[in-house]
C-alpha positions in Angstrom: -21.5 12.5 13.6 -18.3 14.3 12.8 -18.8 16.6 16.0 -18.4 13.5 18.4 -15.5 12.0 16.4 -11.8 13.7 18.0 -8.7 12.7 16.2 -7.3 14.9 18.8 -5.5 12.0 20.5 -3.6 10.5 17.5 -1.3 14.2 17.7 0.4 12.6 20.7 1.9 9.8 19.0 5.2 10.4 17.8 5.7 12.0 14.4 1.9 13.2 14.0 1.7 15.5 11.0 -2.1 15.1 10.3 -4.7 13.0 10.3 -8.4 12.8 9.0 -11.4 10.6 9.3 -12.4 10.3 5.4 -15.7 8.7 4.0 -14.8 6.0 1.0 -17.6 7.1 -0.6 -17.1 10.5 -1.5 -13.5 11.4 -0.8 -14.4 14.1 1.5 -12.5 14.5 5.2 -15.8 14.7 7.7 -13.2 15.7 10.4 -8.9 16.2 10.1 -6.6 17.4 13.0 -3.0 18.8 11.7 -2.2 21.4 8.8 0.8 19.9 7.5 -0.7 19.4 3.9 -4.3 19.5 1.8 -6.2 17.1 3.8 -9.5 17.5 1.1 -7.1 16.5 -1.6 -5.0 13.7 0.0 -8.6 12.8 1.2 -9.8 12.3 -2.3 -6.6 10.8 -3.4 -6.7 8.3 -1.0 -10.4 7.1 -1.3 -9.0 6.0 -4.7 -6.3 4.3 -3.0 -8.3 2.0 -1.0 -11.1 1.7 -3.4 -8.5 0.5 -5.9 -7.1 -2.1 -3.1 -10.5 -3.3 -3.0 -11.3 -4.1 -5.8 -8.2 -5.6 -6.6 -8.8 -7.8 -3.3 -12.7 -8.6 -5.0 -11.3 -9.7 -8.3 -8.8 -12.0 -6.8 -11.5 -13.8 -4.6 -9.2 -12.6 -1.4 -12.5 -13.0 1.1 -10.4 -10.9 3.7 -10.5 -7.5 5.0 -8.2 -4.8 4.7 -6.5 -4.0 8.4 -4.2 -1.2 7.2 -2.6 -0.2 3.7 0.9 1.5 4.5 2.5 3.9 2.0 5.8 4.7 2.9 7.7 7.7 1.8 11.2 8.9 2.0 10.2 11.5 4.7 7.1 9.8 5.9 4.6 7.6 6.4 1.2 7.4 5.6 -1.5 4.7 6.9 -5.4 4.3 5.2 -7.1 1.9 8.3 -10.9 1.2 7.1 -13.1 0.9 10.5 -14.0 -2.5 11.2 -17.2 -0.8 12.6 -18.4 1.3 9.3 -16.4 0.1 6.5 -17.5 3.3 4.6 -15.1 5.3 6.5 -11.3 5.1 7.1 -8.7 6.8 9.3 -6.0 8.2 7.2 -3.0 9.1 9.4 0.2 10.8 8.2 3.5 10.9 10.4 7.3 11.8 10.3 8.9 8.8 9.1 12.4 10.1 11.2 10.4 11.0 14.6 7.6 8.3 14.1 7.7 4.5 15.6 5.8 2.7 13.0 4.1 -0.3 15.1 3.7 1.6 17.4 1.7 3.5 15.6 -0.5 0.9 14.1 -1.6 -0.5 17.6 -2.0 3.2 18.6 -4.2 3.5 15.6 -6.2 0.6 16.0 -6.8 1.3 19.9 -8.2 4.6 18.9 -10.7 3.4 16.3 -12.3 1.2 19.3 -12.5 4.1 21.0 -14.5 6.1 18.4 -18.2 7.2 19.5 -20.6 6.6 16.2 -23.5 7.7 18.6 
């Protein structure tokens, strides 16, 4: 799956550092574009992130899904996005928070995931 999957188009919006395609399951990056940082270990860190957001969302009988979680640093941002089509995998995206436009971003982000081939 990870050969058909090209986060190639997310380094033209503005402020791209890097970006990966993570599996929730077991923290690892099945495909990253960028080599700003340690994608494996901001990979694994985030997994946690989201898995922690879920459960947190369970507990309080939320009955929702999570679109996008946002972390926002004083130099950047960083956005987890689960796919609505394999909850078991997330986009993890991290951008220049001076250079970047944020919603744009997010409906950049969410326009690519429709995109995605599975096949």
């Amino acid at each position: 799956m990870a050969g058909k999957l090209n986060l190639a188009p997310l380094a033209s919006l503005d402020g791209f550092l890097v970006a990966a395609i993570v599996d929730s399951e077991s923290g690892l990056a099945l495909v990253n574009e960028g080599t700003a940082m340690d994608l494996e270990l901001a990979a694994a860190g985030n997994t946690e992130v989201l898995r922690a957001k879920r459960r947190v969302a369970e507990s309080l009988g939320l009955n929702d899904n999570i679109d996008d979680i946002l972390i926002t640093l004083g130099k950047q941002y960083h956005l987890i996005r689960p796919l609505e089509r394999n909850a078991a995998l997330f986009i993890y995206l991290v951008l220049d928070r001076k250079k970047a436009n944020l919603a744009m971003a997010r409906h950049a982000l969410k326009s690519f995931e429709t995109g995605l081939d599975f096949s």
